[in-house]
N, C-alpha and C positions, 0 to 999 in steps of 0.2 A: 495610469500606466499599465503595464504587463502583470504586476500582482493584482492592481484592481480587477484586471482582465481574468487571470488566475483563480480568484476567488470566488467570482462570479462565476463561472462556469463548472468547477469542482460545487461549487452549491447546486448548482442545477443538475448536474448530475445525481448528487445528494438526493434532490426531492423526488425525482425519480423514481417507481414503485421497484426499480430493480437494484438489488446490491452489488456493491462495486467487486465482486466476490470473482470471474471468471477471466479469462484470458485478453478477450476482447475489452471489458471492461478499467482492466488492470493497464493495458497496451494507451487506453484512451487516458487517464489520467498519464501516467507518468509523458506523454505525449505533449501534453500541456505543460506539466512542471517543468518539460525541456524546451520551451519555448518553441515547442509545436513543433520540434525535430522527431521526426515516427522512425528514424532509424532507431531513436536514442530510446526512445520509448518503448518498441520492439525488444530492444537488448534489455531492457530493467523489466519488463512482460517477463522473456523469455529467464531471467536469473530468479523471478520470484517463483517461475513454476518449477524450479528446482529444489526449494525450500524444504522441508518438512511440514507438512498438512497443516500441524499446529501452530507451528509459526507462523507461515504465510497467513494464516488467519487469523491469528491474532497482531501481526500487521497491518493488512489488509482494515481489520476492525477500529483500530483503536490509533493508527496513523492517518488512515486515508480516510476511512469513517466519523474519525474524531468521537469513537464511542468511549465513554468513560471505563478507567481499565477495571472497576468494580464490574460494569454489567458485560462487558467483555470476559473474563472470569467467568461469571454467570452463565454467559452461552455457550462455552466451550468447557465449561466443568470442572474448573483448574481454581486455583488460589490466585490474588492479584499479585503475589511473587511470582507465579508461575509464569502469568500473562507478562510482565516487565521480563523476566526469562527469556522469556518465546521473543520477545517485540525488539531486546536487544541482540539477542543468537542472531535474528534473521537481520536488522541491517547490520552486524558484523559480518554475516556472509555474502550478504549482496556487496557491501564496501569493497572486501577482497575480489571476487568476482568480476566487480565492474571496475576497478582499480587501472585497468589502460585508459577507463573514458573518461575517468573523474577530473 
């Protein structure tokens, strides 16, 4: 079905030499999680580039990435409370945000 669909392609995206780190990339994932709706996609793109630098990247890292929140820490410099900090601040804000579409 549509998660098997889901997972498969968020993987391949995954192996990809590029990270999922930029607008266009961000817009393409949530794209899919919304069952391939690009309006919906666009608007959780467009709220995550609102974020805080930290956040979004530690989001970005350890949600969409599935990197463990240890090496996630590691790459951004921060304590793994810091990274759960970041990871929960930003979808509390996207939550509010996007709160008409949910």
């Amino acid at each position: 079905g549509i998660d098997k669909a889901v997972v498969a392609i968020v993987k391949a995206i995954k192996e990809q030499s590029q990270p999922v780190a930029g607008r266009k990339e961000i817009a393409q994932v949530a794209t899919i999680s919304a069952n391939n709706d690009k309006a919906i996609g666009d608007l959780i793109a467009e709220a995550m580039e609102t974020l805080p630098e930290m956040q979004r990247l530690a989001l970005v890292l350890f949600s969409i990435e599935k990197t463990p929140q240890k090496e996630v820490a590691r790459l951004l410099g921060c304590s793994v409370e810091a990274v759960k900090w970041h990871v929960f601040s930003a979808r509390k804000k996207l939550k509010e945000r996007l709160k008409d579409y949910l």
